[in-house]
C-alpha positions as CSV (number, residue, x, y, z in Angstrom):
1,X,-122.0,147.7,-19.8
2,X,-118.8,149.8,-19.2
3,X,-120.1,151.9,-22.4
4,X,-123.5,152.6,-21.3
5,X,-122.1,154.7,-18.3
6,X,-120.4,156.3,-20.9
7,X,-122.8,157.0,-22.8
8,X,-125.3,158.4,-19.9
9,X,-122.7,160.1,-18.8
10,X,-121.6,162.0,-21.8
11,X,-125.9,163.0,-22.2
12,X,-126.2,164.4,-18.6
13,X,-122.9,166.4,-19.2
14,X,-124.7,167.7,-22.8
15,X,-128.2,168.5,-20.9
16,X,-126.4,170.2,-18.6
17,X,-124.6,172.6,-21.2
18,X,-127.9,173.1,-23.1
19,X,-129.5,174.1,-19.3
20,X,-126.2,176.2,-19.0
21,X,-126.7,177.9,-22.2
22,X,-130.7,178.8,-21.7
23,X,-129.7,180.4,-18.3
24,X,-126.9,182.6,-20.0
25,X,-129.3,183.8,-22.2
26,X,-131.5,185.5,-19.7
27,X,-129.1,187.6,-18.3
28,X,-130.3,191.1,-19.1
29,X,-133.3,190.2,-19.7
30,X,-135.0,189.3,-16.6
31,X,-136.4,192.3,-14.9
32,X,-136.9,192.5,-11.0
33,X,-139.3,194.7,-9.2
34,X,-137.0,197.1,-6.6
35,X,-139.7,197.2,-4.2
36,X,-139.5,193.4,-3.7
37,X,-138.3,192.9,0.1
38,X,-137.4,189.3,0.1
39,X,-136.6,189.6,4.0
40,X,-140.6,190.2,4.3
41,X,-141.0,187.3,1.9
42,X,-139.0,185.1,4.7
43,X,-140.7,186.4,7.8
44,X,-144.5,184.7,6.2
45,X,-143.2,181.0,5.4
């Protein structure tokens, strides 16, 4: 059983590069709206 922990254990580390990857893309191209006041956001929940 030793080599099925490898094994899931060696596919969560890949996902995890793949997720990694995908988020590295979007810098640069994600534009946020200046007027956004995230402190108002806070004040309604």
């Amino acid at each position: 059983m030793r080599w099925a922990l490898g094994i899931t254990q060696a596919l969560t580390d890949y996902i995890r590069h793949l997720r990694q990857d995908r988020i590295l893309d979007l810098f640069g191209k994600v534009e946020f709206d200046p007027d956004y006041d995230y402190k108002r956001q806070r004040a309604r929940a």
